[in-house]
Backbone as XML, in Angstrom:
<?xml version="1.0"?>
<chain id="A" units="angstrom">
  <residue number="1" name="UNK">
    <atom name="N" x="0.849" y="-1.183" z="0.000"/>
    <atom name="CA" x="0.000" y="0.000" z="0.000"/>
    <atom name="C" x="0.889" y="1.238" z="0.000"/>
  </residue>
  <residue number="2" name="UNK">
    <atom name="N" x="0.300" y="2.010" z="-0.744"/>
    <atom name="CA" x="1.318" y="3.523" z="-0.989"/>
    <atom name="C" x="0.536" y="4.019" z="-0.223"/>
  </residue>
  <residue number="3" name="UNK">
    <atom name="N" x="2.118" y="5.013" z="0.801"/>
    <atom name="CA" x="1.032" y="6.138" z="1.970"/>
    <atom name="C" x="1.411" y="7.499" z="0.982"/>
  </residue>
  <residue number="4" name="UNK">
    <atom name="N" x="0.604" y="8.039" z="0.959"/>
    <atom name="CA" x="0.970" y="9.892" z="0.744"/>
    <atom name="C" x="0.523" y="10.630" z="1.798"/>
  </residue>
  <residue number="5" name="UNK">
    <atom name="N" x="1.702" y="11.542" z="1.492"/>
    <atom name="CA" x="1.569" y="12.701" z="2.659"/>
    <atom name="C" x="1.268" y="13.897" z="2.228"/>
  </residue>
  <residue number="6" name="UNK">
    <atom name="N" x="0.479" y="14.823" z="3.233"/>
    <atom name="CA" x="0.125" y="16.376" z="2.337"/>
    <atom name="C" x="1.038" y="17.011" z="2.052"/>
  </residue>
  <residue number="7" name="UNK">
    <atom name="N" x="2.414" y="16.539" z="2.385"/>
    <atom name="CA" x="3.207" y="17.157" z="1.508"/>
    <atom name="C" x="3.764" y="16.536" z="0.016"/>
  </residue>
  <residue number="8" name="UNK">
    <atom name="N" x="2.997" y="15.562" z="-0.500"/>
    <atom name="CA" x="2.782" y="15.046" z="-1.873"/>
    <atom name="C" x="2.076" y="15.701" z="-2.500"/>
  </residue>
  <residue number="9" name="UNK">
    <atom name="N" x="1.169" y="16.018" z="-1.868"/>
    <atom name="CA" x="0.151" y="17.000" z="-2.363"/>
    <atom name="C" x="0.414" y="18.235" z="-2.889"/>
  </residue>
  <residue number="10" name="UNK">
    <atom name="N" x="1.126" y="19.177" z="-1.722"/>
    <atom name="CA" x="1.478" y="20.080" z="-1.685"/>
    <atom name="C" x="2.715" y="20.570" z="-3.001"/>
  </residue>
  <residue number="11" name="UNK">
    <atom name="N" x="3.247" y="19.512" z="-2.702"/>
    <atom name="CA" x="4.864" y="19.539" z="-3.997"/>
    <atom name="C" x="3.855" y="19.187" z="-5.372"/>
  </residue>
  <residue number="12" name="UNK">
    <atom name="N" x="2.653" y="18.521" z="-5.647"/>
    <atom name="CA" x="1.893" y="18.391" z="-7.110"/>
    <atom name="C" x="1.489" y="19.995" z="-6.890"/>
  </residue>
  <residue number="13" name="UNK">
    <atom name="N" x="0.746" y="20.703" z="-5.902"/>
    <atom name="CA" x="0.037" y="22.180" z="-6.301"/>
    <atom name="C" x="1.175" y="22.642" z="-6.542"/>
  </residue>
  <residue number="14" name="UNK">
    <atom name="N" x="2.081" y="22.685" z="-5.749"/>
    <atom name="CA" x="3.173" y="24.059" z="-5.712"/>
    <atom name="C" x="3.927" y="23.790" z="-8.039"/>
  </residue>
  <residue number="15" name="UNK">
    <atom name="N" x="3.837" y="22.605" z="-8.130"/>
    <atom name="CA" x="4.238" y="22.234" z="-9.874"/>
    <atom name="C" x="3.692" y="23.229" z="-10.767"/>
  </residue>
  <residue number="16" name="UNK">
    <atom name="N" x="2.241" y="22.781" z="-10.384"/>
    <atom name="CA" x="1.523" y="23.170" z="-11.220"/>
    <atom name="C" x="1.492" y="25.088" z="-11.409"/>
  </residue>
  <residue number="17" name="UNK">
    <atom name="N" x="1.595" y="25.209" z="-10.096"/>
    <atom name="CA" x="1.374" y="26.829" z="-9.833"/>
    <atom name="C" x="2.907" y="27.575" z="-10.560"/>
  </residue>
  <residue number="18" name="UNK">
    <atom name="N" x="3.593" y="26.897" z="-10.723"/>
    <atom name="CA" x="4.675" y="27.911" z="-11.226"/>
    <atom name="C" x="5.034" y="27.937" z="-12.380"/>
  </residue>
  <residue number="19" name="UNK">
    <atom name="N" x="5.296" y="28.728" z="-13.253"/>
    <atom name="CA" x="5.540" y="29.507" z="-14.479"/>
    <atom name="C" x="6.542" y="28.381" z="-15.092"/>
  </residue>
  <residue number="20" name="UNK">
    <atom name="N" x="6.387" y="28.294" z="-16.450"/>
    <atom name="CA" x="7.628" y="27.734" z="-16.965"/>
    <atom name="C" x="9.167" y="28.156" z="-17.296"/>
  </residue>
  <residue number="21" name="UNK">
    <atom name="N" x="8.544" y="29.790" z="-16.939"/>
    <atom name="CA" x="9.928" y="30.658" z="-17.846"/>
    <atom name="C" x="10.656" y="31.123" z="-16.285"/>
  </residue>
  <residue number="22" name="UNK">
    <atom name="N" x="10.677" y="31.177" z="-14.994"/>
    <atom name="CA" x="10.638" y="31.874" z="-13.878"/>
    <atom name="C" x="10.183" y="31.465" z="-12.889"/>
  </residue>
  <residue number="23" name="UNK">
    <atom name="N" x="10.081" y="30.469" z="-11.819"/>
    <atom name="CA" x="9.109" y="30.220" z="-10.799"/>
    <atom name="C" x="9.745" y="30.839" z="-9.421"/>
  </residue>
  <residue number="24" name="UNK">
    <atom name="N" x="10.661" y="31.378" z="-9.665"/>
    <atom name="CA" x="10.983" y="33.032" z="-8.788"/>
    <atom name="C" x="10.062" y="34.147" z="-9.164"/>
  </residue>
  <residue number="25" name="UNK">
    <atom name="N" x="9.848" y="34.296" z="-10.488"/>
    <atom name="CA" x="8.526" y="35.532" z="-10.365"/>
    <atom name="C" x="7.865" y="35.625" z="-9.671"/>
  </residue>
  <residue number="26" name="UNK">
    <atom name="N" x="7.211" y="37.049" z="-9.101"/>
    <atom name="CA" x="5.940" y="37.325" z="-8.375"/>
    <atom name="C" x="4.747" y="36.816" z="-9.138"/>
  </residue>
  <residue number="27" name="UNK">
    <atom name="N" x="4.334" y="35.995" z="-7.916"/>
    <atom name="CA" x="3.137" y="35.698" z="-8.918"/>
    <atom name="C" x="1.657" y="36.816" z="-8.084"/>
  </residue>
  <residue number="28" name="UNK">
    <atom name="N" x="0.489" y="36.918" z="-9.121"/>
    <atom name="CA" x="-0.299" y="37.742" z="-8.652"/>
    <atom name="C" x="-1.574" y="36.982" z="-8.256"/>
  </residue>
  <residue number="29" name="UNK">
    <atom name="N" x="-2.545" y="37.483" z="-7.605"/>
    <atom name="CA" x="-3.595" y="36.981" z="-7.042"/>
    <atom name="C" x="-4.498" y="37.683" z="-8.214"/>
  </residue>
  <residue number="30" name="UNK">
    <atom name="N" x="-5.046" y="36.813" z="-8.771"/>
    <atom name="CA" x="-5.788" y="36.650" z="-9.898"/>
    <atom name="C" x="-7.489" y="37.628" z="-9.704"/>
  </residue>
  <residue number="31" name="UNK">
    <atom name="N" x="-7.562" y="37.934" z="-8.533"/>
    <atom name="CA" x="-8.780" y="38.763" z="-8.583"/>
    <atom name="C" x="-8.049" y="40.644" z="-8.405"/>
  </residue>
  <residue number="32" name="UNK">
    <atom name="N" x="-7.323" y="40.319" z="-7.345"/>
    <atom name="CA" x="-6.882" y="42.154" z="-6.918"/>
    <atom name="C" x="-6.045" y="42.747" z="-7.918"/>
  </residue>
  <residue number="33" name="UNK">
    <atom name="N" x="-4.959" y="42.042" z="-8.192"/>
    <atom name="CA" x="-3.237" y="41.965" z="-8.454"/>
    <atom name="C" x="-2.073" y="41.664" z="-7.480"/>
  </residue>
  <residue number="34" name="UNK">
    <atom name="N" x="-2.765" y="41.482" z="-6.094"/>
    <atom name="CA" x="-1.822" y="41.886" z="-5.611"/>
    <atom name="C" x="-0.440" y="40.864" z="-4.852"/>
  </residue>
  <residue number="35" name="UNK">
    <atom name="N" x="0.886" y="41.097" z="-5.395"/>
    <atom name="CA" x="1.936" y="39.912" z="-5.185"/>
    <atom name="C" x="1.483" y="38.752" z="-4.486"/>
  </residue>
  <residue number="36" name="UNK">
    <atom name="N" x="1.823" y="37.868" z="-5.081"/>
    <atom name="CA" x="1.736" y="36.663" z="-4.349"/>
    <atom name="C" x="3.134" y="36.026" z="-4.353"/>
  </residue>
  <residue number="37" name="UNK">
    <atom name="N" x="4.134" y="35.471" z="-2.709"/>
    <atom name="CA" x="5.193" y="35.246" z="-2.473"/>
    <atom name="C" x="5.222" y="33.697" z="-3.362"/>
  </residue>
  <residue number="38" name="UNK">
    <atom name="N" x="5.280" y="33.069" z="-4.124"/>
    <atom name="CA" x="5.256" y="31.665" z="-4.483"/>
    <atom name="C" x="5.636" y="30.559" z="-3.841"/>
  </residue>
  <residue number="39" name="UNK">
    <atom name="N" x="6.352" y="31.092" z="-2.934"/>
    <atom name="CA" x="7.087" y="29.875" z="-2.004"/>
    <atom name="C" x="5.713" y="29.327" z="-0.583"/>
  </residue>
  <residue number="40" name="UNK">
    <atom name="N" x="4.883" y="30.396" z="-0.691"/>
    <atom name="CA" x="4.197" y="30.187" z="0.676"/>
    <atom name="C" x="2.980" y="30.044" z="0.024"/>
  </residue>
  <residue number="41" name="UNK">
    <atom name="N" x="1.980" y="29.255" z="1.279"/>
    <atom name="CA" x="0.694" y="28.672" z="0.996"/>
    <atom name="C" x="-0.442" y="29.458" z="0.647"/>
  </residue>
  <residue number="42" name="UNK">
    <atom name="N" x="-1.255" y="29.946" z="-0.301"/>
    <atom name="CA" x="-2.369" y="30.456" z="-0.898"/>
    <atom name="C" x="-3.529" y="30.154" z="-1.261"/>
  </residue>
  <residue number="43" name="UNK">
    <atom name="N" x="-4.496" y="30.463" z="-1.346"/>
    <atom name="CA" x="-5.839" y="29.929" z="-1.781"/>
    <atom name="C" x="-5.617" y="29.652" z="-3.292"/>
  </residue>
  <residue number="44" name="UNK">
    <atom name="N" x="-6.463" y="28.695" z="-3.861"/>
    <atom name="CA" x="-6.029" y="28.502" z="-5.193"/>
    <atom name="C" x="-7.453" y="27.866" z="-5.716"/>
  </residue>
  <residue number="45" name="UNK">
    <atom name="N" x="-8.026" y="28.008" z="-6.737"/>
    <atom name="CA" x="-8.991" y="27.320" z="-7.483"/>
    <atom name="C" x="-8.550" y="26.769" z="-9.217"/>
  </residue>
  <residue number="46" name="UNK">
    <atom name="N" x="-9.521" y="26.198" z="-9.646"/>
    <atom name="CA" x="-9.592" y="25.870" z="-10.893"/>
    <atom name="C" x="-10.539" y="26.769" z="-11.603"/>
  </residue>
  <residue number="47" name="UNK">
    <atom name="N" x="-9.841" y="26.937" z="-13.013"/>
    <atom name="CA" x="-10.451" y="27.399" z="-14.151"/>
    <atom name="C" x="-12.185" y="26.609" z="-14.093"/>
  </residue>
  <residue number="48" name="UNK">
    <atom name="N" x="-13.297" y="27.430" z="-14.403"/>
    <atom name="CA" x="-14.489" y="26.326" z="-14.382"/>
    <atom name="C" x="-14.613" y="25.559" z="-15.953"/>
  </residue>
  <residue number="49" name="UNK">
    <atom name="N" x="-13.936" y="26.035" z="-16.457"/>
    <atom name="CA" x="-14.367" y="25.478" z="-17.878"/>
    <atom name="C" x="-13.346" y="24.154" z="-18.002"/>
  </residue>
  <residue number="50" name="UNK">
    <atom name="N" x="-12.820" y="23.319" z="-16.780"/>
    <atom name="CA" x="-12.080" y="21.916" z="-16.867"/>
    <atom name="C" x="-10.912" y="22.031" z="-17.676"/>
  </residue>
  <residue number="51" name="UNK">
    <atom name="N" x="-10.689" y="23.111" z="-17.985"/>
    <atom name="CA" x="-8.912" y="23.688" z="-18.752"/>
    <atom name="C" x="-7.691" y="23.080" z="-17.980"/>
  </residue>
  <residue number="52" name="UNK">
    <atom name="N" x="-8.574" y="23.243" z="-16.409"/>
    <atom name="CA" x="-6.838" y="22.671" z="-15.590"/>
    <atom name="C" x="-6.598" y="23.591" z="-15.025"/>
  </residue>
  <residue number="53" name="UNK">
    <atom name="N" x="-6.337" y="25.015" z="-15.697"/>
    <atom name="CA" x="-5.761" y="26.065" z="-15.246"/>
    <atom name="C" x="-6.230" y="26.259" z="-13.890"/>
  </residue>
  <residue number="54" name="UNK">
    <atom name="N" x="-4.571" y="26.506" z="-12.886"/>
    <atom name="CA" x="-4.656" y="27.019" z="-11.996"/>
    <atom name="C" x="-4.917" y="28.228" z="-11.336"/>
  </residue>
  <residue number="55" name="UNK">
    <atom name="N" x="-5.438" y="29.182" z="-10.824"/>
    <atom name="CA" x="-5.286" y="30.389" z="-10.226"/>
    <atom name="C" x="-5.041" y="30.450" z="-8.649"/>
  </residue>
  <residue number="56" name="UNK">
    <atom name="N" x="-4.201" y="31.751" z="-8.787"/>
    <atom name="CA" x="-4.078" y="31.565" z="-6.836"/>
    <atom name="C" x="-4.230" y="32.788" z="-6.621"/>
  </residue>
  <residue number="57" name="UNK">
    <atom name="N" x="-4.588" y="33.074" z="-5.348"/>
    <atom name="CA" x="-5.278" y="34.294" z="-4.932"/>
    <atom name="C" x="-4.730" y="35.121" z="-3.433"/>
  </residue>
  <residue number="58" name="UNK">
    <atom name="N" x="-4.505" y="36.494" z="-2.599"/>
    <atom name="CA" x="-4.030" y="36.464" z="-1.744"/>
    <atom name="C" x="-4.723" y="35.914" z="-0.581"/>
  </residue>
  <residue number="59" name="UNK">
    <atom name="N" x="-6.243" y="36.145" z="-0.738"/>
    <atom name="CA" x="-6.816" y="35.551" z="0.226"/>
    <atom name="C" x="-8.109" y="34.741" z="-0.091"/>
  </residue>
  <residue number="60" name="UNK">
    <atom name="N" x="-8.240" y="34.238" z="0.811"/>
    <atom name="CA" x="-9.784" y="33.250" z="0.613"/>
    <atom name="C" x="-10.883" y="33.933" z="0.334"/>
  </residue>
  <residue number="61" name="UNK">
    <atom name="N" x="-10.880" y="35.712" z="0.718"/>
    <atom name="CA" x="-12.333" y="36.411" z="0.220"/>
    <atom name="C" x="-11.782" y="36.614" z="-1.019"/>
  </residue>
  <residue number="62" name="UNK">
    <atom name="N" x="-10.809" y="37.096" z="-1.544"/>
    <atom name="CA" x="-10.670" y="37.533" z="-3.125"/>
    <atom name="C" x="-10.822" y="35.435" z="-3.792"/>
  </residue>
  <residue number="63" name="UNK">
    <atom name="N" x="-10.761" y="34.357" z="-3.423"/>
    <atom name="CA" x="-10.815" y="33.500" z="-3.881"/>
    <atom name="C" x="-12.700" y="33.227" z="-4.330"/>
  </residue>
  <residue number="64" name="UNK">
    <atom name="N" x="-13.370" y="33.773" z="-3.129"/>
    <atom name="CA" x="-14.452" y="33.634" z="-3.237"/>
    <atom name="C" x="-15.374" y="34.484" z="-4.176"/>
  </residue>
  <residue number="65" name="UNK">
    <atom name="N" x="-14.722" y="35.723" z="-4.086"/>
    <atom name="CA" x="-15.178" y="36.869" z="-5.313"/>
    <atom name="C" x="-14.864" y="36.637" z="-6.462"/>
  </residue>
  <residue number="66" name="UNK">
    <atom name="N" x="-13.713" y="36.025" z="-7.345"/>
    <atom name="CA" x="-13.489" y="35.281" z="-8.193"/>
    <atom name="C" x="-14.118" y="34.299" z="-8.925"/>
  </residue>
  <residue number="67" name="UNK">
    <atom name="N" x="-14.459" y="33.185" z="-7.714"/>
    <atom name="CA" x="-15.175" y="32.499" z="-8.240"/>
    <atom name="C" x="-16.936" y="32.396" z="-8.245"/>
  </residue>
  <residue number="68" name="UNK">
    <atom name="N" x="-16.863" y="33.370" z="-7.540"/>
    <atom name="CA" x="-18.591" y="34.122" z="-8.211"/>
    <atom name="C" x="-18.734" y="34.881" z="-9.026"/>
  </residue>
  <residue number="69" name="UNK">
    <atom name="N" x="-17.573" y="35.593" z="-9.528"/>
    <atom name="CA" x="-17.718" y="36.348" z="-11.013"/>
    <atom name="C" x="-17.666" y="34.982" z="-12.117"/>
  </residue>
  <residue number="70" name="UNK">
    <atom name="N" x="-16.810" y="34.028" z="-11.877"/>
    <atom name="CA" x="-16.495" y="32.885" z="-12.926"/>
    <atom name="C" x="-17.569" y="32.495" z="-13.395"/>
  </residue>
  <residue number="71" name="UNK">
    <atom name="N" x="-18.532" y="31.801" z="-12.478"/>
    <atom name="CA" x="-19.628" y="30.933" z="-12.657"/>
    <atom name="C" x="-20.647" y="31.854" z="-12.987"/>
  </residue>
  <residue number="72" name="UNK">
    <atom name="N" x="-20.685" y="32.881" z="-13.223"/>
    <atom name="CA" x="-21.971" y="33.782" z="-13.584"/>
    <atom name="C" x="-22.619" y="33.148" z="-15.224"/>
  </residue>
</chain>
Protein backbone atom coordinates (compact mmCIF):
# COMPACT_ATOMS: atom_id res chain seq x y z
CA UNK A 1 0.00 0.00 0.00
CA UNK A 2 1.32 3.52 -0.99
CA UNK A 3 1.03 6.14 1.97
CA UNK A 4 0.97 9.89 0.74
CA UNK A 5 1.57 12.70 2.66
CA UNK A 6 0.13 16.38 2.34
CA UNK A 7 3.21 17.16 1.51
CA UNK A 8 2.78 15.05 -1.87
CA UNK A 9 0.15 17.00 -2.36
CA UNK A 10 1.48 20.08 -1.69
CA UNK A 11 4.86 19.54 -4.00
CA UNK A 12 1.89 18.39 -7.11
CA UNK A 13 0.04 22.18 -6.30
CA UNK A 14 3.17 24.06 -5.71
CA UNK A 15 4.24 22.23 -9.87
CA UNK A 16 1.52 23.17 -11.22
CA UNK A 17 1.37 26.83 -9.83
CA UNK A 18 4.67 27.91 -11.23
CA UNK A 19 5.54 29.51 -14.48
CA UNK A 20 7.63 27.73 -16.97
CA UNK A 21 9.93 30.66 -17.85
CA UNK A 22 10.64 31.87 -13.88
CA UNK A 23 9.11 30.22 -10.80
CA UNK A 24 10.98 33.03 -8.79
CA UNK A 25 8.53 35.53 -10.37
CA UNK A 26 5.94 37.33 -8.37
CA UNK A 27 3.14 35.70 -8.92
CA UNK A 28 -0.30 37.74 -8.65
CA UNK A 29 -3.60 36.98 -7.04
CA UNK A 30 -5.79 36.65 -9.90
CA UNK A 31 -8.78 38.76 -8.58
CA UNK A 32 -6.88 42.15 -6.92
CA UNK A 33 -3.24 41.96 -8.45
CA UNK A 34 -1.82 41.89 -5.61
CA UNK A 35 1.94 39.91 -5.18
CA UNK A 36 1.74 36.66 -4.35
CA UNK A 37 5.19 35.25 -2.47
CA UNK A 38 5.26 31.66 -4.48
CA UNK A 39 7.09 29.87 -2.00
CA UNK A 40 4.20 30.19 0.68
CA UNK A 41 0.69 28.67 1.00
CA UNK A 42 -2.37 30.46 -0.90
CA UNK A 43 -5.84 29.93 -1.78
CA UNK A 44 -6.03 28.50 -5.19
CA UNK A 45 -8.99 27.32 -7.48
CA UNK A 46 -9.59 25.87 -10.89
CA UNK A 47 -10.45 27.40 -14.15
CA UNK A 48 -14.49 26.33 -14.38
CA UNK A 49 -14.37 25.48 -17.88
CA UNK A 50 -12.08 21.92 -16.87
CA UNK A 51 -8.91 23.69 -18.75
CA UNK A 52 -6.84 22.67 -15.59
CA UNK A 53 -5.76 26.06 -15.25
CA UNK A 54 -4.66 27.02 -12.00
CA UNK A 55 -5.29 30.39 -10.23
CA UNK A 56 -4.08 31.57 -6.84
CA UNK A 57 -5.28 34.29 -4.93
CA UNK A 58 -4.03 36.46 -1.74
CA UNK A 59 -6.82 35.55 0.23
CA UNK A 60 -9.78 33.25 0.61
CA UNK A 61 -12.33 36.41 0.22
CA UNK A 62 -10.67 37.53 -3.12
CA UNK A 63 -10.82 33.50 -3.88
CA UNK A 64 -14.45 33.63 -3.24
CA UNK A 65 -15.18 36.87 -5.31
CA UNK A 66 -13.49 35.28 -8.19
CA UNK A 67 -15.18 32.50 -8.24
CA UNK A 68 -18.59 34.12 -8.21
CA UNK A 69 -17.72 36.35 -11.01
CA UNK A 70 -16.50 32.89 -12.93
CA UNK A 71 -19.63 30.93 -12.66
CA UNK A 72 -21.97 33.78 -13.58
Amino acid sequence: MTRHSDSDSDSEVAAVCRSDDDSRSPKRCATCGAAIDPTARHPAATAPDGSGVVYLFCSTDCRTVWTAEATE
